[in-house]
DSSP file (Angstrom, degrees, kcal/mol; ACC not computed):
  #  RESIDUE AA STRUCTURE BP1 BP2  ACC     N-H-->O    O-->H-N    N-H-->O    O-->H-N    TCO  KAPPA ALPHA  PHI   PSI    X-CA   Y-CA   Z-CA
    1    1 A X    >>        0   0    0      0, 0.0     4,-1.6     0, 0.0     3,-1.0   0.000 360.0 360.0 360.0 -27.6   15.1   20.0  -15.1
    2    2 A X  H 3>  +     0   0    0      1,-0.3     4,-0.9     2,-0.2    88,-0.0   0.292 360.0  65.0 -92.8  21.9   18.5   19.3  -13.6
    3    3 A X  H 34 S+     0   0    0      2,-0.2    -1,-0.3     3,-0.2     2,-0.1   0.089 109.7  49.2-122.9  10.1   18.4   23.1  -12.1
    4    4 A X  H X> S+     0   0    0     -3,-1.0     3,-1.5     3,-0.1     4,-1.2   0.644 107.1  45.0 129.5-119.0   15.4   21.1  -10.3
    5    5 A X  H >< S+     0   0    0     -4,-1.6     3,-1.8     1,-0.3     4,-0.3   0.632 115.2  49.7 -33.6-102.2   17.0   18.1   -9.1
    6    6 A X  T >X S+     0   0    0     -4,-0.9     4,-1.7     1,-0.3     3,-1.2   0.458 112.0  51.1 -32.9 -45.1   20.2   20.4   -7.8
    7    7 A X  H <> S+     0   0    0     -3,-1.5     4,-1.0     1,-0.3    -1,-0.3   0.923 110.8  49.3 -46.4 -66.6   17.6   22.8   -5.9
    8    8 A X  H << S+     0   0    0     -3,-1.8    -1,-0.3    -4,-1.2     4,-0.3   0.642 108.8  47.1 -43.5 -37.2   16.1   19.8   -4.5
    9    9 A X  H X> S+     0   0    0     -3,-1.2     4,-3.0    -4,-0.3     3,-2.2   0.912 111.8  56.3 -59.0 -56.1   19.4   18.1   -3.1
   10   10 A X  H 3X S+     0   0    0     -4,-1.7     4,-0.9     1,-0.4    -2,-0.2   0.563 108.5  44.7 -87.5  -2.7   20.4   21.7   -1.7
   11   11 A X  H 3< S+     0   0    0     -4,-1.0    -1,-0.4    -5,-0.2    -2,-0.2   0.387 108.6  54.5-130.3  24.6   17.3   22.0    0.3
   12   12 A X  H <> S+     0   0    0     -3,-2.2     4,-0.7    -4,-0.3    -2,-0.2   0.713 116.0  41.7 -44.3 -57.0   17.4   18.3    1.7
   13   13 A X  H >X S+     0   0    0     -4,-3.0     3,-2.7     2,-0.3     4,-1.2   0.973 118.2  43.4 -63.6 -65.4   21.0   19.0    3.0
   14   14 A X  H 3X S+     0   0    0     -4,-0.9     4,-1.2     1,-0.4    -1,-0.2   0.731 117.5  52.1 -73.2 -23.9   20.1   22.8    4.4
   15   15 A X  H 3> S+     0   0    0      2,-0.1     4,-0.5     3,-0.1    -1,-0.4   0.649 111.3  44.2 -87.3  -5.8   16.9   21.0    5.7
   16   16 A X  H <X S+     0   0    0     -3,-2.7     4,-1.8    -4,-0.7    -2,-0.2   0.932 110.1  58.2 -74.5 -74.3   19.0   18.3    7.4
   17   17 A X  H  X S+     0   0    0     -4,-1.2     4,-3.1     2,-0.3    -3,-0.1   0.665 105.9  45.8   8.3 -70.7   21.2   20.8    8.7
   18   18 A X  H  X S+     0   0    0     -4,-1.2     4,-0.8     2,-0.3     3,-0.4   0.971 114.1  50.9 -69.3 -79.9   18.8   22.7   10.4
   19   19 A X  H  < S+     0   0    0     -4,-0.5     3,-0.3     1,-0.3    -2,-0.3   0.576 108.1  42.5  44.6 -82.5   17.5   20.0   11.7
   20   20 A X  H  < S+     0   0    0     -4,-1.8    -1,-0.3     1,-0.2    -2,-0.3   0.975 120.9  52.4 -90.2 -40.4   20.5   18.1   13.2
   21   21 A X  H  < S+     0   0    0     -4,-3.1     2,-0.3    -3,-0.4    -2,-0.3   0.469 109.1  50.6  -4.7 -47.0   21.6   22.0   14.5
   22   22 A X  S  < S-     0   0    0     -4,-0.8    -1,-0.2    -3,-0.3     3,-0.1  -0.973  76.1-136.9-136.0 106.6   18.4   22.9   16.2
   23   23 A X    > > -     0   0    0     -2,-0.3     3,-1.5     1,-0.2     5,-0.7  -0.240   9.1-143.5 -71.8 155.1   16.5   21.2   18.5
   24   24 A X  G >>5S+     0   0    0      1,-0.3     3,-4.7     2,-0.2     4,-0.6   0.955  99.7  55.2 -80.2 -73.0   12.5   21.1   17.9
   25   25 A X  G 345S+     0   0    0      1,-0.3    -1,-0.3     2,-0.2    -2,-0.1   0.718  87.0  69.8 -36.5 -14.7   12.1   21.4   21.9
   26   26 A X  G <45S-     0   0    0     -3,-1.5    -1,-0.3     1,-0.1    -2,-0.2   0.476 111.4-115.5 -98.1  27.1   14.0   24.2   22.6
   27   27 A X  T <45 -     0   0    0     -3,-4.7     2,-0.2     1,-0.2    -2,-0.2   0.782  39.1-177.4  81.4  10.9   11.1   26.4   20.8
   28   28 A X    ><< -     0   0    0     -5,-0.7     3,-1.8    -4,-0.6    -1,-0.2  -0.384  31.4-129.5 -72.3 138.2   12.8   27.9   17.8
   29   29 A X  T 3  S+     0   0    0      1,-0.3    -1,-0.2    -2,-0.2    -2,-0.0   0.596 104.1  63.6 -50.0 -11.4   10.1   30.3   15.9
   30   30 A X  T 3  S+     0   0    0      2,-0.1    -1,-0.3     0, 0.0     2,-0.2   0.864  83.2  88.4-107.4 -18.9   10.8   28.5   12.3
   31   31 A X  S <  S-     0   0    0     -3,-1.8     2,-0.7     1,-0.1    19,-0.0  -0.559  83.8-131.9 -64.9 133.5    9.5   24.9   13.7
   32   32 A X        -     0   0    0     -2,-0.2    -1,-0.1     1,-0.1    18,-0.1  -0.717  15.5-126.3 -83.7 117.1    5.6   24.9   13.0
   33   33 A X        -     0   0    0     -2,-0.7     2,-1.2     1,-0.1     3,-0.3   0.310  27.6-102.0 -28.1 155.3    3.5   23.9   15.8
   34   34 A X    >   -     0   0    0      1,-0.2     3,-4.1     2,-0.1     5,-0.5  -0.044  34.5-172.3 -94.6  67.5    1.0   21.2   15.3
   35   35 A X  T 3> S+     0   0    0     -2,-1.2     4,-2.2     1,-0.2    -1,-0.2   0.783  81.5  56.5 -49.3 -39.0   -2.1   23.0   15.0
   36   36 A X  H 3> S+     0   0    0     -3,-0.3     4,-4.6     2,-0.2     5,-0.4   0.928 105.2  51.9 -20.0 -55.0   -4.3   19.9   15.0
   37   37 A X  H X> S+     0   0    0     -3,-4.1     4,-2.3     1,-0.3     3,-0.6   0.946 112.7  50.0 -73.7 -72.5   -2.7   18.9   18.4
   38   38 A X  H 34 S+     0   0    0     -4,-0.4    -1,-0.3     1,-0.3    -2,-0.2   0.744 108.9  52.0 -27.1 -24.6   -3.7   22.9   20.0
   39   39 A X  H 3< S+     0   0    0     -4,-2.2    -1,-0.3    -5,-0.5    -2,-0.2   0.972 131.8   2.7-100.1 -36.7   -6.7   22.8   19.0
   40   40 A X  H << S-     0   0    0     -4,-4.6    -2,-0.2    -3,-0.6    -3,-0.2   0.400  82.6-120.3-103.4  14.6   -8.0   19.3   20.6
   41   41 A X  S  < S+     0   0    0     -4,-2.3     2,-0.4    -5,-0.4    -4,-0.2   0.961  76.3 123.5  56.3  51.1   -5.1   17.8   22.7
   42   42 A X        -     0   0    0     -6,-0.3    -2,-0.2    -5,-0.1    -1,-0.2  -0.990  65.3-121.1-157.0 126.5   -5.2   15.1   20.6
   43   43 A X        -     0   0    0     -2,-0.4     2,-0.2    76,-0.2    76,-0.1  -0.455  19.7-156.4 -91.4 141.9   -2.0   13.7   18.5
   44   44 A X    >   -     0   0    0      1,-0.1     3,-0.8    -2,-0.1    -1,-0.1  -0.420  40.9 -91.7 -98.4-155.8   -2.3   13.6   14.7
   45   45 A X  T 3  S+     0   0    0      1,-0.3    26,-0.1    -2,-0.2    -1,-0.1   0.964 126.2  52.4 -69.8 -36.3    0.1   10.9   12.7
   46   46 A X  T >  S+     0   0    0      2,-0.1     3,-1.4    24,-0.1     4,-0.4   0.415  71.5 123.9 -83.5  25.9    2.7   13.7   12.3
   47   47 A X  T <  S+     0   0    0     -3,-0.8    84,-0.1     1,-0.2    -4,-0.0  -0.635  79.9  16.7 -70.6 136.4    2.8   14.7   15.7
   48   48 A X  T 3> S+     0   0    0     -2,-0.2     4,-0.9    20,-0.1    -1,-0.2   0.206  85.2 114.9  32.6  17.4    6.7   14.4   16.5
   49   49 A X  H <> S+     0   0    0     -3,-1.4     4,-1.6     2,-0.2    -2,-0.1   0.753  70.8  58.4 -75.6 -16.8    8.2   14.3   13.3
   50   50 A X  H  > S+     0   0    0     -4,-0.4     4,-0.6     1,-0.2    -1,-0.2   0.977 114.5  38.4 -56.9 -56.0    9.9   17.4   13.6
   51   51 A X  H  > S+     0   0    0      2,-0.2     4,-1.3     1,-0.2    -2,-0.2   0.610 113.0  61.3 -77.2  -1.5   11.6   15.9   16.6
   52   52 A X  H  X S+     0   0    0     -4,-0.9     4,-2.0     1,-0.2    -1,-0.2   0.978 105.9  43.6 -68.7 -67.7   11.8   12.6   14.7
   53   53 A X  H  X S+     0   0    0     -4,-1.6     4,-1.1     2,-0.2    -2,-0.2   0.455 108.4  59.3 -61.2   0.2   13.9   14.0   11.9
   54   54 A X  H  X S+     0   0    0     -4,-0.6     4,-0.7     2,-0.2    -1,-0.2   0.930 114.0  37.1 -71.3 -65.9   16.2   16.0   14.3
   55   55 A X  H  <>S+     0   0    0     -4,-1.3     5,-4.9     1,-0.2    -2,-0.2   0.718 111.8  54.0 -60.6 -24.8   17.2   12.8   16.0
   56   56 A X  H ><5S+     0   0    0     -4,-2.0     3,-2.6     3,-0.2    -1,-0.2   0.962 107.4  59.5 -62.6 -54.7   17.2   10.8   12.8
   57   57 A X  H 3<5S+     0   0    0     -4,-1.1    -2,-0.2     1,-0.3    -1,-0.2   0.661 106.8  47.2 -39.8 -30.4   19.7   13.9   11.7
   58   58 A X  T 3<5S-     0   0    0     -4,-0.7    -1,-0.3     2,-0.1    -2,-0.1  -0.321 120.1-111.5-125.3  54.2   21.9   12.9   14.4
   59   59 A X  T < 5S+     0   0    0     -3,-2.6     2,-1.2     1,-0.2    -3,-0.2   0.729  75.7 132.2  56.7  20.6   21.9    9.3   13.7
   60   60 A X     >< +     0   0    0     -5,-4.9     4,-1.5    -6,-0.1    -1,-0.2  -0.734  23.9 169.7-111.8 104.3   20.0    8.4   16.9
   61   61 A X  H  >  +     0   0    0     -2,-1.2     4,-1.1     1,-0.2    -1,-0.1   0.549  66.7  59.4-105.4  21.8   17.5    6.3   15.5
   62   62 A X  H  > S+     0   0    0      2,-0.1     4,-3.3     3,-0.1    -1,-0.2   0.749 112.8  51.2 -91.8 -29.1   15.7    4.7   19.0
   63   63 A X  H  4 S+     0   0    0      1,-0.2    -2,-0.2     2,-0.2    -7,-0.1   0.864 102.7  50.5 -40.9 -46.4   15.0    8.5   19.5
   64   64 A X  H >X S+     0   0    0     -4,-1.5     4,-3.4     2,-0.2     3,-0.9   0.870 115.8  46.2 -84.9 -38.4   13.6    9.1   16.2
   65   65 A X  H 3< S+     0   0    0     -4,-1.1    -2,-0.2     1,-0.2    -1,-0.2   0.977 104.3  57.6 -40.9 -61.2   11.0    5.7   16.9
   66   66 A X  T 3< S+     0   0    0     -4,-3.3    66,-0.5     1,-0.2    -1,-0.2   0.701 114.3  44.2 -59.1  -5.1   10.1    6.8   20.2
   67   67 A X  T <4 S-     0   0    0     -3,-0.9     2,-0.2     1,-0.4    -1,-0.2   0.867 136.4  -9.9 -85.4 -62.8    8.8   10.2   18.2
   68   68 A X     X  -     0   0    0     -4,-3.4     4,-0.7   -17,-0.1    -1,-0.4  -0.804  54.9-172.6-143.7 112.3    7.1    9.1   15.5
   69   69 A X  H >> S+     0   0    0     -2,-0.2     4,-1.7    60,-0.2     3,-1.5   0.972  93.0  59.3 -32.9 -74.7    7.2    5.2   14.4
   70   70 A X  H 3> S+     0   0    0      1,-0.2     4,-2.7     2,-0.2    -1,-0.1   0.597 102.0  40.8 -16.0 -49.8    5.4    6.4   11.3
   71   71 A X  H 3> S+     0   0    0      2,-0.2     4,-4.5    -7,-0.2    -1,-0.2   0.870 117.4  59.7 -83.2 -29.4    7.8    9.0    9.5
   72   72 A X  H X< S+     0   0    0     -3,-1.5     3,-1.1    -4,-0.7     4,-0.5   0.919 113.9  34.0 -47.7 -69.3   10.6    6.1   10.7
   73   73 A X  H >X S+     0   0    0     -4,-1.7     3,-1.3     1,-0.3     4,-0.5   0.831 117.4  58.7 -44.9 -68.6    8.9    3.7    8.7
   74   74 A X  H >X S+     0   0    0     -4,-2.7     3,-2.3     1,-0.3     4,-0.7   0.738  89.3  68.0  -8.8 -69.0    7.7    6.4    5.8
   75   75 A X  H <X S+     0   0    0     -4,-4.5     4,-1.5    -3,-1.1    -1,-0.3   0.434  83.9  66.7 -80.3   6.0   11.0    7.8    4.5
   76   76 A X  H <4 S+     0   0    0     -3,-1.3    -1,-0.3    -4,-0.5     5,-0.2   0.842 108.6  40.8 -41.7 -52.7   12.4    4.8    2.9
   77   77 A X  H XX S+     0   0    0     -3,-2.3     4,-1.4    -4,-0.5     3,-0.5   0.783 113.8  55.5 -90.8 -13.2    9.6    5.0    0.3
   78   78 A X  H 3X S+     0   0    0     -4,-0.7     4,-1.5     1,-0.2    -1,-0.2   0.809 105.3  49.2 -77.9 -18.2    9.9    8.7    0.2
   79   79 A X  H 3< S+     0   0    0     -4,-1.5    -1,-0.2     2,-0.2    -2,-0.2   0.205 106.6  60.8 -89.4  23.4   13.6    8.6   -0.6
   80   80 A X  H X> S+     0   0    0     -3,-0.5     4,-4.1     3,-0.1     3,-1.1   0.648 106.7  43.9 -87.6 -44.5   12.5    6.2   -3.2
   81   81 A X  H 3X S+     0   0    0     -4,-1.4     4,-1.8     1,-0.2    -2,-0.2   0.946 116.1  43.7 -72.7 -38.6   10.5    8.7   -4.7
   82   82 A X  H 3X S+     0   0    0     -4,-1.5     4,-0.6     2,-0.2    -1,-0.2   0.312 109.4  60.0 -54.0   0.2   13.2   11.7   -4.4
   83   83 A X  H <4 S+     0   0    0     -3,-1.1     4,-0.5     2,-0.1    -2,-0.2   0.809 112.1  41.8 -96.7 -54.1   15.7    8.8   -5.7
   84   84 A X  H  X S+     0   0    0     -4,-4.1     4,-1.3     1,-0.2    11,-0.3   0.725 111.3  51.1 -69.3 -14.8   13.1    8.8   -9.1
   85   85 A X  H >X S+     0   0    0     -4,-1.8     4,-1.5    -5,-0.2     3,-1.3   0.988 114.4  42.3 -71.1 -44.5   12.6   12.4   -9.6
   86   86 A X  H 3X S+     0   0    0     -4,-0.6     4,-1.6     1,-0.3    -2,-0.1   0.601 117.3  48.6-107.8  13.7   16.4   13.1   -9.5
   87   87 A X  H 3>>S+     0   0    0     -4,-0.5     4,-2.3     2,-0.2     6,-0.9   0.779 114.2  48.3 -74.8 -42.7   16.7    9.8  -11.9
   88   88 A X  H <X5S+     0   0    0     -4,-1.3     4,-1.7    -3,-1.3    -2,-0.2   0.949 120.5  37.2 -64.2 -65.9   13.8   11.6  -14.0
   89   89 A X  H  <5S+     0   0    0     -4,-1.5   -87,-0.2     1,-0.2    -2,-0.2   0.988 119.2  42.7 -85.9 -48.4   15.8   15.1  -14.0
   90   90 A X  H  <5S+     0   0    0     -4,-1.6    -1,-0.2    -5,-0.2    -2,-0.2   0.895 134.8  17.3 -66.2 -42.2   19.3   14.1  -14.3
   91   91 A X  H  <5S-     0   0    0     -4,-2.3    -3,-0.2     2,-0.2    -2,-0.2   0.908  88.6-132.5 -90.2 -52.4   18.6   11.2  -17.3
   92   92 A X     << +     0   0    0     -4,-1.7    -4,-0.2    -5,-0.7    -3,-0.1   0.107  69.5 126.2  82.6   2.5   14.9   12.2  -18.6
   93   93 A X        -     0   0    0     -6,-0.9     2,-0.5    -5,-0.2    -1,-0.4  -0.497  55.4-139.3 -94.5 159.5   14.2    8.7  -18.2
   94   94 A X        -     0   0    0     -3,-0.1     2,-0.6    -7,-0.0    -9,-0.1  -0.891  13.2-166.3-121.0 140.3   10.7    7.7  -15.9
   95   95 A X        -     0   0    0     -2,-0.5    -7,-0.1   -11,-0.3    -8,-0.1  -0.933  26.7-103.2-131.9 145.1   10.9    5.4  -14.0
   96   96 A X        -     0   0    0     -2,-0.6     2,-1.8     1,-0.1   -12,-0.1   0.150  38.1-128.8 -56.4 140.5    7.6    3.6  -12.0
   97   97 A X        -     0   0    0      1,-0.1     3,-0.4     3,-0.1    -1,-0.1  -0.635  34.7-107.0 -92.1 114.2    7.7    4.8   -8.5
   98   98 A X  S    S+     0   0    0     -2,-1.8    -1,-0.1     1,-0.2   -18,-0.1   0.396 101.1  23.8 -18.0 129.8    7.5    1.4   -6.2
   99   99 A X  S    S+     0   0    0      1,-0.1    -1,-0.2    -3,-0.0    -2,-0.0   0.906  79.8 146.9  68.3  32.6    4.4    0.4   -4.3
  100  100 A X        +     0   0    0     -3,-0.4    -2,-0.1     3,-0.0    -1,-0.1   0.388  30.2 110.4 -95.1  -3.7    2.2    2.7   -7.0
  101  101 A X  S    S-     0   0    0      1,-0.1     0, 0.0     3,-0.1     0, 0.0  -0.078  77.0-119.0 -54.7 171.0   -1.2    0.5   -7.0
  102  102 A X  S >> S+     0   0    0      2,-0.1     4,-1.8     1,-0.1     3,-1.0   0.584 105.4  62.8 -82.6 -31.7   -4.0    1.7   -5.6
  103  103 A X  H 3> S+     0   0    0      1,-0.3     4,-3.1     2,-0.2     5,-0.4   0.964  99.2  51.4 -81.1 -37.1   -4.4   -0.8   -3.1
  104  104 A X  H 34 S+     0   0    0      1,-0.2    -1,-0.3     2,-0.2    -2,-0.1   0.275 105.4  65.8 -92.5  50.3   -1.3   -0.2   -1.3
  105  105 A X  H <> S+     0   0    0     -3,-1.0     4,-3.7     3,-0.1     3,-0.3   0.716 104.0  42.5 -26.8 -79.5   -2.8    3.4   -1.4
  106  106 A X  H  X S+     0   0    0     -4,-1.8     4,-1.4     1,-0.3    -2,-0.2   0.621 113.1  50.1 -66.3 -31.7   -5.4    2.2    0.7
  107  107 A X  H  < S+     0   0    0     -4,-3.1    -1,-0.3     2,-0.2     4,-0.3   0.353 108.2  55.3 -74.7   3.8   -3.1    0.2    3.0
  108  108 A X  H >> S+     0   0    0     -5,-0.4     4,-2.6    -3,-0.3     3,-1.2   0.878 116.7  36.2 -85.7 -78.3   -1.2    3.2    3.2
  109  109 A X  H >X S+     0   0    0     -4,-3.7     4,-2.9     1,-0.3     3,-0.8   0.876 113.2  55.0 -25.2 -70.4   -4.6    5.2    4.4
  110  110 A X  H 3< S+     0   0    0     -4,-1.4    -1,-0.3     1,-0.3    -2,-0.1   0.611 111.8  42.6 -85.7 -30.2   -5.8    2.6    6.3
  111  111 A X  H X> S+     0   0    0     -3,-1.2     4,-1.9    -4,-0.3     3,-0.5   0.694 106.2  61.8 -84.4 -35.3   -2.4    2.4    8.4
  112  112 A X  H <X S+     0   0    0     -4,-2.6     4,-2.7    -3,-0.8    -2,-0.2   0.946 110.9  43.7 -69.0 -39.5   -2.2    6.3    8.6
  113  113 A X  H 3< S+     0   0    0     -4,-2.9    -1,-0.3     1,-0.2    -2,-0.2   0.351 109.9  53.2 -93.7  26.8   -5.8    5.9   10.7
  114  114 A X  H <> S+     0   0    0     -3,-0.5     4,-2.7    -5,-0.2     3,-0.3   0.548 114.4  38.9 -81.8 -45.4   -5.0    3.2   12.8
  115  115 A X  H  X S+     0   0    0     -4,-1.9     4,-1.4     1,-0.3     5,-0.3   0.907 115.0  53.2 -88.7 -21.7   -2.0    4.7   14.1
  116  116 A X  H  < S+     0   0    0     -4,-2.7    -1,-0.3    -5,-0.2    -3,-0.1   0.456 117.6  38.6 -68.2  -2.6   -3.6    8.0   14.2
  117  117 A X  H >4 S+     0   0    0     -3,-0.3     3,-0.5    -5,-0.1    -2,-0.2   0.813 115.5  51.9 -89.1 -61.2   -6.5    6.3   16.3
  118  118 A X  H 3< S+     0   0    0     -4,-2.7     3,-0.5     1,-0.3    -2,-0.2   0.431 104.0  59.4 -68.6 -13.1   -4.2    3.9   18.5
  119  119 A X  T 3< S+     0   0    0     -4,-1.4    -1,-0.3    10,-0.2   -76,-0.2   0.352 104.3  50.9 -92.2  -3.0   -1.7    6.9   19.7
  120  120 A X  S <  S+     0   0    0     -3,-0.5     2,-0.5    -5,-0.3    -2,-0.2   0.481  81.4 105.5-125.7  28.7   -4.2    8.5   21.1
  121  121 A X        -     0   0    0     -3,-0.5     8,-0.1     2,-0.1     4,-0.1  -0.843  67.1-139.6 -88.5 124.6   -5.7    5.7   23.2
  122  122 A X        +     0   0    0     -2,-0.5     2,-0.3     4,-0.1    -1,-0.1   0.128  65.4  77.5 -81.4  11.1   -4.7    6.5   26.5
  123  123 A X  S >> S-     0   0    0     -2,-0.1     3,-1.8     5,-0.0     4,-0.5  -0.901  86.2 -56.2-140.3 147.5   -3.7    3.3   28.2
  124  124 A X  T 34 S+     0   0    0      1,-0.4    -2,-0.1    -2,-0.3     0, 0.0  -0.258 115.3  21.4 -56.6 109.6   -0.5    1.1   27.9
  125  125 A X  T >4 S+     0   0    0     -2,-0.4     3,-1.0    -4,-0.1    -1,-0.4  -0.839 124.5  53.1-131.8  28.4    0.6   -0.1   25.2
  126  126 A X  G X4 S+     0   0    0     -3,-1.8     3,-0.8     1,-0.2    -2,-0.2   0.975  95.6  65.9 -70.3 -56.3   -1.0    2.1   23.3
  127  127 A X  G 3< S+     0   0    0     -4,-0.5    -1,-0.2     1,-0.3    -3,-0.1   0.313  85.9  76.2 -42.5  -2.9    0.3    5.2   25.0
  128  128 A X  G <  S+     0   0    0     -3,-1.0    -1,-0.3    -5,-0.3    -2,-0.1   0.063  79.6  67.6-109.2  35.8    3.6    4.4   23.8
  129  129 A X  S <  S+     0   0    0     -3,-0.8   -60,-0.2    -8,-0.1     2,-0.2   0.360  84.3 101.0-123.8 -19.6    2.7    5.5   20.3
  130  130 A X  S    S-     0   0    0     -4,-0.1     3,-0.1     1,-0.1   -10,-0.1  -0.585  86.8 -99.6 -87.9 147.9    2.5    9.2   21.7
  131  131 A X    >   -     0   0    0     -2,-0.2     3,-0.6     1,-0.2     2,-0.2  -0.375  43.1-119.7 -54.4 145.8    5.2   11.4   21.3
  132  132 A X  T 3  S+     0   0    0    -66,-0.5    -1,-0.2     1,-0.3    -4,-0.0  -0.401  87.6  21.6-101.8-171.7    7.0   11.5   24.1
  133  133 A X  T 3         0   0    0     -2,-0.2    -1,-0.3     1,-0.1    -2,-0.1   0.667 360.0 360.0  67.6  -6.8    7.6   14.8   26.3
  134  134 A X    <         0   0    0     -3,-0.6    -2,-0.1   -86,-0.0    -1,-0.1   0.675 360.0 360.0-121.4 360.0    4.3   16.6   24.7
């Protein structure tokens, strides 16, 4: 398991890396496009987290808002859950991953289509929800 856990550290950092190195906007081939957004013009909830984490990567974190609110908000409780797997690989011990009811599931959902409705209402202030630049 801890052959795990290191793997996992070393391709946070090398994904950081890249990341605060290479910007999403100047078009390098290994950032995936948003196929969602090509196919209607229409933003889904990750549309700008690539450019979210780039700017989060270089500490600029009005940048990383103005991209995505969402992923800002997000990775707190995802590096709660990467904090318990590498608690899980390094100890064996498990430990309950935080906010794991069902209901805030469903506020989880229920927040992912709201903002995926409300960033793609075209009029102020709603329109400030859109990535910007895209």
């Amino acid at each position: 398991m801890r052959v795990w856990a290191v793997m996992s550290i070393v391709a946070v950092f090398a994904g950081i890396l890249v990341l605060f190195l290479f910007n999403p906007r100047d078009g390098h081939f290994f950032y995936p496009p948003c196929v969602f957004y090509r196919l209607t013009r229409l933003y889904c909830p990750g549309c700008g987290s690539t450019r979210c984490l780039h700017h989060l990567a270089r500490f600029d974190l009005w940048g990383a808002w103005r991209s995505n609110p969402f992923t800002v908000l997000a990775l707190p409780y995802i590096g709660a859950h990467f904090l318990i797997f590498q608690i899980k690989c390094w100890t064996g011990r498990s430990v309950s991953p935080p906010f794991a009811r069902p209901i805030f599931m469903w506020l989880v959902f229920i927040g992912v289509m709201l903002f995926w409705i409300a960033r793609n209402i075209p009029v102020a202030p709603f329109n400030l929800l859109a990535p910007p630049g895209s």
